[in-house]
C-alpha positions, 0 to 999 in steps of 0.5 A: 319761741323766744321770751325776756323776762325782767325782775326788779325789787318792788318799790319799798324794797331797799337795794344796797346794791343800786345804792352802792352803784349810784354812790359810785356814779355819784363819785365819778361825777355823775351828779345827775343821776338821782336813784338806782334800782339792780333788776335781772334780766333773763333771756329764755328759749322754749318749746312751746305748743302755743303762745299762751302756753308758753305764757303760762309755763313762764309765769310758773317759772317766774313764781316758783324760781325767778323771782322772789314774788314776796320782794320782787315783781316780774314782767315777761316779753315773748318774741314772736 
C-alpha cells in the first residue's frame, strides 16, 4: 500500500524559511502572494496486513520520527 504524509508547522510557529520564499516571490513581483508556510511531504510504500494497521504503523512513524509533534502537525493519506 501506498501512503502521503504531510507535515506543516502549527500555526503560531515562526518559519523563516516561508518567510524568506515569500520575501523572495514578493521581490519578483509576485505581490499577491500574502504568506507562506514550508511543510514536507512524504511518499511511503508499505507492507501492511490491513488498512488500519497500516494507519497505525504510520501514526507511530509520524510521532516517533517525522514530525516534530511539539511544533508540527501531520496529516496522512493512504492509497487504496
Amino acid at each position: 500500500m501506498k501512503a502521503k504524509v504531510y507535515v506543516t508547522l502549527k500555526k503560531g510557529v515562526l518559519d523563516p524559511q516561508g518567510k524568506a520564499v515569500m520575501g523572495a516571490l514578493n521581490s519578483m513581483s509576485f505581490a499577491e502572494v500574502k504568506d507562506v508556510r514550508i511543510g514536507k511531504f512524504m511518499e511511503l510504500e508499505l507492507n501492511a496486513a490491513s488498512k488500519d494497521e497500516e494507519e497505525k504503523r504510520l501514526r507511530e512513524m509520524c510521532e516517533r520520527l517525522l514530525a516534530n509533534t511539539v511544533i508540527e502537525n501531520y496529516r496522512i493519506e493512504i492509497e487504496g
